[in-house]
C-alpha positions in Angstrom: 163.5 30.6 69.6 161.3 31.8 66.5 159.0 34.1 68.0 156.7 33.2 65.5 156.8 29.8 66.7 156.5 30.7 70.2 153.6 32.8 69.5 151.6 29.7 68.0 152.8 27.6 70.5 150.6 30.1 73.2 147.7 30.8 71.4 147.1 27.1 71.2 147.7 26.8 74.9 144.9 29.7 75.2 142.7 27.7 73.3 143.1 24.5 75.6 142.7 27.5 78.5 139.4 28.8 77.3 137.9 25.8 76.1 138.3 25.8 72.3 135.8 28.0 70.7 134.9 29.5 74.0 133.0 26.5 74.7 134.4 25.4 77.6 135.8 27.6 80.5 139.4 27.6 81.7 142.0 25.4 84.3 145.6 25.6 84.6 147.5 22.3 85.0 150.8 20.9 85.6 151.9 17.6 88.0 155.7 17.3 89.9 157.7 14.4 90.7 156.6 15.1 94.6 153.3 14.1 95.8 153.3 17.5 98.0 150.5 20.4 96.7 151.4 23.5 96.1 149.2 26.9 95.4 150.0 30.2 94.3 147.7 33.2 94.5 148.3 36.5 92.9 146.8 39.5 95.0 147.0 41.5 91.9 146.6 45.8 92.6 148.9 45.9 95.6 147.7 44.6 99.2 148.9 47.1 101.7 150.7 44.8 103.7 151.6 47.3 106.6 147.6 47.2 107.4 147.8 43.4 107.1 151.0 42.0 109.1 150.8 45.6 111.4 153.7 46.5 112.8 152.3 48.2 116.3 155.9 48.0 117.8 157.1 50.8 115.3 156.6 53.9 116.9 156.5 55.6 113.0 153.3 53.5 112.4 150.6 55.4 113.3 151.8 58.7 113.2 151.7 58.3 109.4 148.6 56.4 109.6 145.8 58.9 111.8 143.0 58.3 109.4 143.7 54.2 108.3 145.9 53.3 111.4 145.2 50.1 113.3 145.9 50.0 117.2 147.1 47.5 119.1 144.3 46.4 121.1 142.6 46.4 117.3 144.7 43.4 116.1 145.1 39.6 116.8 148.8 39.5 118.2 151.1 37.6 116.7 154.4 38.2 118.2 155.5 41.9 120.6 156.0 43.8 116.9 153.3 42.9 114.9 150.0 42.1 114.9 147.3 40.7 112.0 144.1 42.4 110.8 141.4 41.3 112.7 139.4 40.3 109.3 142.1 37.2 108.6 140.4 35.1 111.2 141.1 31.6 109.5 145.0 32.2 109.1 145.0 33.8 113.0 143.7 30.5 113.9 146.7 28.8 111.6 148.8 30.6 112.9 148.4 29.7 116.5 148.0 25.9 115.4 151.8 26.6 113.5 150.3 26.3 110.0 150.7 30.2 109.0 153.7 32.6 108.3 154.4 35.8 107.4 157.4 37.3 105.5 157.5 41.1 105.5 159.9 43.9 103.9 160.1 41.8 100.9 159.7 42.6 97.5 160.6 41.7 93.8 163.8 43.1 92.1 161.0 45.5 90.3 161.6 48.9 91.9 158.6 51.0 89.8 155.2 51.7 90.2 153.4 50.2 87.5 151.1 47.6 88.1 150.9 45.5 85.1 155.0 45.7 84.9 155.1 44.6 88.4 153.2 41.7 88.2 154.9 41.1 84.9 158.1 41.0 87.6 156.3 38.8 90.1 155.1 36.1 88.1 157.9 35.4 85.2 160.4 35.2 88.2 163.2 37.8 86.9 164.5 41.2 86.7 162.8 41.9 83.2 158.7 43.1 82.7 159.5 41.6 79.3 160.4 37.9 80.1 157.9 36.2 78.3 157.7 33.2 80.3 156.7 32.1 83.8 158.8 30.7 86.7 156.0 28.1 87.5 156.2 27.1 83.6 160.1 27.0 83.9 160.0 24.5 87.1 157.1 22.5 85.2 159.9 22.5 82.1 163.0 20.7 84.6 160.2 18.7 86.3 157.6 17.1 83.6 156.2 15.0 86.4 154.5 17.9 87.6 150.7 18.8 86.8 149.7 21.9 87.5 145.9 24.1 87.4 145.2 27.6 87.0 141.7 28.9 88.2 141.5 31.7 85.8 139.8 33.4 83.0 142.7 33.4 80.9 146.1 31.4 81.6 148.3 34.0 83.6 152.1 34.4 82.8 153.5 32.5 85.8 152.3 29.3 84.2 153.0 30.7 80.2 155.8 28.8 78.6 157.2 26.2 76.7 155.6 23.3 79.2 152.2 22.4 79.2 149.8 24.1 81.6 146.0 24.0 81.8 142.9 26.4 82.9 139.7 26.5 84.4 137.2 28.9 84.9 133.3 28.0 85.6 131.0 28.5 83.2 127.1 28.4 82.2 127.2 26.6 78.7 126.5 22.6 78.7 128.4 21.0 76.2 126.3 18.0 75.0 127.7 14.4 74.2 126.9 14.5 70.2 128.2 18.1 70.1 131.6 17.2 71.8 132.2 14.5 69.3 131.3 17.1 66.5 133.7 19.7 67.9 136.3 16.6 68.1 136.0 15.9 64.8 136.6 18.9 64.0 140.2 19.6 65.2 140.9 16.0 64.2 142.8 17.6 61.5 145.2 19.2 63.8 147.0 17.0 66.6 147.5 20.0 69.2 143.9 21.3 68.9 142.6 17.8 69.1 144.7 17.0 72.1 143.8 20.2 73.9 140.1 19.4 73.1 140.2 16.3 74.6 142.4 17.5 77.4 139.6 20.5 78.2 136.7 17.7 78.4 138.6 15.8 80.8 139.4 18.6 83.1 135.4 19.7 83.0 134.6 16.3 83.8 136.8 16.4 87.1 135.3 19.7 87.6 131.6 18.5 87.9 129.3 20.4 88.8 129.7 24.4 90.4 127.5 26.3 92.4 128.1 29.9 93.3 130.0 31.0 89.7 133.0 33.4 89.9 133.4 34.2 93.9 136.8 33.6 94.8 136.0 31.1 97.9 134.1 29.1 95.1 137.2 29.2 92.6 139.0 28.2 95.8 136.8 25.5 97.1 137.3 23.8 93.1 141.2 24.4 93.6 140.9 21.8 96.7 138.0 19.7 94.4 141.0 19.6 90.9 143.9 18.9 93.8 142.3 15.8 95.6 141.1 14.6 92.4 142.7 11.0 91.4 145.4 12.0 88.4 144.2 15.5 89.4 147.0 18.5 89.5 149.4 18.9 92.4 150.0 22.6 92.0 147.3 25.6 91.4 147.1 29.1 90.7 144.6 31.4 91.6 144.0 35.2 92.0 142.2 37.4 93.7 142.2 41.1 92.4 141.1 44.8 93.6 143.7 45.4 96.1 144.4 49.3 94.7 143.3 50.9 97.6 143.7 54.5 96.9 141.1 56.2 98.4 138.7 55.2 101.1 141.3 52.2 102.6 139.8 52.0 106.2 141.2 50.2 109.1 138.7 47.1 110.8 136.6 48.2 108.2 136.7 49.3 104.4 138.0 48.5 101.4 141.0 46.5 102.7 139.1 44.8 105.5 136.6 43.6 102.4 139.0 42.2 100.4 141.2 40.4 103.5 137.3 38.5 104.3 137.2 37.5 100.7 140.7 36.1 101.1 140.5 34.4 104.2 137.0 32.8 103.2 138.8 31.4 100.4 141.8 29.6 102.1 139.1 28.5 104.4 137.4 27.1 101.6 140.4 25.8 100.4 141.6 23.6 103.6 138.4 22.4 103.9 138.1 21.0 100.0 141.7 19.7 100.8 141.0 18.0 103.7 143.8 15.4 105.0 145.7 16.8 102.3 146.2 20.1 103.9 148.8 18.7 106.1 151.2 18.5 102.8 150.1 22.2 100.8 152.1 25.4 101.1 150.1 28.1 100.2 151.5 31.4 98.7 149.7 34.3 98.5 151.6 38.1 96.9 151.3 41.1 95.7 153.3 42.8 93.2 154.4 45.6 95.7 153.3 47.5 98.9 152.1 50.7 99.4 152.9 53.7 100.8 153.9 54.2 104.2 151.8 57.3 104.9 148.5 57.8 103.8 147.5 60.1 101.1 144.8 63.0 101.3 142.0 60.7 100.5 142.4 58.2 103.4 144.2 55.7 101.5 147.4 54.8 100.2 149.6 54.7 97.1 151.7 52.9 94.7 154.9 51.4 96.9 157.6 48.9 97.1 158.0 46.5 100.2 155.1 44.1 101.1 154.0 41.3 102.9 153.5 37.7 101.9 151.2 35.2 103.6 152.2 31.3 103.7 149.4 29.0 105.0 149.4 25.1 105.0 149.8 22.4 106.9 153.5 22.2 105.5 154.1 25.2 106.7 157.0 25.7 109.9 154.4 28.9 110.7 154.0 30.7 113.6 156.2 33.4 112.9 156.7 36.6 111.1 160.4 36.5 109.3 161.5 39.5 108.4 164.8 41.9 108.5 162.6 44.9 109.8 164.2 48.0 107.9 162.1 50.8 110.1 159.1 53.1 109.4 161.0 56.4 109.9 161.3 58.9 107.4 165.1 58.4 106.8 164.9 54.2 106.8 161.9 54.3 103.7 163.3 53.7 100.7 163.0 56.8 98.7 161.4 58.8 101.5 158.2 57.2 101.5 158.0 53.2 101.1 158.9 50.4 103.2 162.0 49.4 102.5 162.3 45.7 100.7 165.3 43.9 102.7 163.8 39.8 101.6 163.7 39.2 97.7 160.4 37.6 97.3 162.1 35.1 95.1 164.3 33.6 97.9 160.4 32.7 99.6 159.7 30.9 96.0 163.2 29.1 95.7 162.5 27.3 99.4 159.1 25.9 98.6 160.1 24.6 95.4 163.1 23.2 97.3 162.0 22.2 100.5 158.5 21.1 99.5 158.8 20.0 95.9 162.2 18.9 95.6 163.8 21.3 92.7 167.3 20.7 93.3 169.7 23.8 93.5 170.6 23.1 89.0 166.3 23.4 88.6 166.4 26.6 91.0 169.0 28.0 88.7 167.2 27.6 85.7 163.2 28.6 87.1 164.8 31.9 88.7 168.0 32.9 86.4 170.8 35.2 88.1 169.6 34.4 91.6 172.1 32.1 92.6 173.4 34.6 95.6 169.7 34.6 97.2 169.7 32.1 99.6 167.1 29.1 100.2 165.4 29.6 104.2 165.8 26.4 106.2 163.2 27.1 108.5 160.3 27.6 106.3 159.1 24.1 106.0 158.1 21.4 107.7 160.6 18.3 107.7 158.3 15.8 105.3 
């Protein structure tokens, strides 16, 4: 493809995605063939997931952890190796009721430490920080049926691509009747900009009106608002950032404890907004990569591989923590000081879209290219 061509193609996308002109904020959109809901959330700057899912049952945990550590009798148990953070007290309670999971060890095929190439990795679905399009973009591509919504100030690179994808992002300018129809007329000239116009007052329209501006259980809470709407989206995509916790981590309290609140308040807000609907949404929340398994001389943690990955909704065959536990020991961390990835996070993507939105094993080809040997999990969803 003409890059020149492709280039066009996304900064006329962005323009639906901001509003045209700025004046309107930004939603990300696509619909599938399947009535199911699907949402994606990017932790972006690397949840440390060993604080998160904790496994309490390795004897190398806390030894490597005397500062940031979390002891048993700290956590909310979830099976006789790992325990949650006590701050996630939403998905504890889904997970009891069978509506939450956990996978951990997993990781993309991206094997460095940069953040913006790892999330590059994450979202376009391949082996290549220079893939220009997203996986989400490629199943709305083999499936135009879907509609799908990203909460966003921009229109993130899991839903970039040659299909059409919308954004939303709240927004304190009121865009009067006689100046929409000047702003119309405007981009009559063009068919795309004039299509995108139009496209962007619809999608404020179903937004209505929002209190509380950027907080992420607010962008959350309008997730659940675009996905129950009537010809509203069935997929969305939020994220949530400041997970880089370098210095000053904590264990029930701090940095990480903050940010897991924020999180759980928002799938909170979420299910509620969903209501009934909750019982067909898988929920997918990851992070580019882990951290390290021993903290660092400020009380915090750095730049790693393996993670964990949360997956909520009523869907959802929860209840359990899947994993292929590689060991917190010196000599089982890859390179001598991460958790050692032994799940592709990719294989956790290929089963929702196949078990809960019905991409056949030809789509799953095409959305994640050379993946054909990572296998789809049968016991990840529920039976619809």
């Amino acid at each position: 493809m003409d890059n020149n061509i492709f280039d066009r193609r996304m900064f006329l996308k962005s323009l639906a995605a901001v509003g045209v002109c700025s004046a309107l904020p930004s939603v990300a959109f696509a619909k599938t063939q399947s009535a199911n809901i699907f949402v994606w959330i990017t932790l972006r700057g690397a949840m440390d997931g060993l604080n998160v899912v904790v496994p309490y049952g390795d004897k190398d945990y806390l030894p490597q952890r005397p500062s940031i550590g979390l002891h048993k009798n700290q956590l909310n148990k979830l099976d006789d190796f790992f325990g949650l953070h006590p701050a996630l007290k939403s998905c504890y309670q889904w997970y009891q009721q069978g509506e939450m999971a956990f996978i951990h060890a997993c990781a993309s095929p991206y094997r460095q430490r940069s953040h913006f190439d790892g999330q590059k990795v994450l979202e376009n679905g391949t082996e290549d920080p220079l893939h220009r399009d997203g996986w989400l973009n490629r199943f709305l591509s083999v499936d135009n049926k879907q509609h799908t919504i990203a909460i966003d100030s921009g229109l993130p690179l899991i839903v970039q691509g040659n299909a059409q994808a919308d954004s939303w992002y709240p927004h304190k300018l009121k865009i009067k009747q006689q100046q929409a129809e000047l702003l119309q007329d405007m981009y009559q000239s063009d068919q795309t900009l004039s299509d995108n116009f139009i496209n962007a007052l619809d999608i404020e329209k179903m937004a209505g009106h929002v209190k509380g501006g950027q907080q992420f259980h607010v962008l959350a809470q309008q997730a659940g608002k675009f996905l129950t709407s009537e010809n509203g989206p069935n997929i969305a995509v939020l994220e949530l950032g400041g997970w880089d916790t370098h210095a000053g981590e904590g264990a029930v309290k701090g940095r990480l404890a903050s940010q897991l609140k924020k999180l759980d308040e928002g799938l909170s807000a979420l299910k509620s907004q969903l209501g009934e609907a909750w019982s067909r949404t898988v929920v997918i929340a990851a992070s580019e990569f882990g951290r390290t398994v021993a903290e660092n001389g400020t009380k915090g943690t750095d730049h790693g591989t393996a993670n964990a990955m949360l997956i909520a909704g009523g869907a959802v065959s929860g209840k359990k923590v899947i994993t292929k536990w590689p060991g917190l020991a010196k000599s089982q961390q890859y390179k001598g000081r991460d958790l050692a990835p032994t799940t592709d996070i990719r294989s956790i993507c290929k089963t929702v879209l196949h078990s809960h939105l019905g991409a056949t094993n030809k789509q799953l080809d095409i959305v994640f290219p050379s993946s054909s040997e990572l296998p789809v999990m049968n016991d990840l969803i529920r039976n619809s």
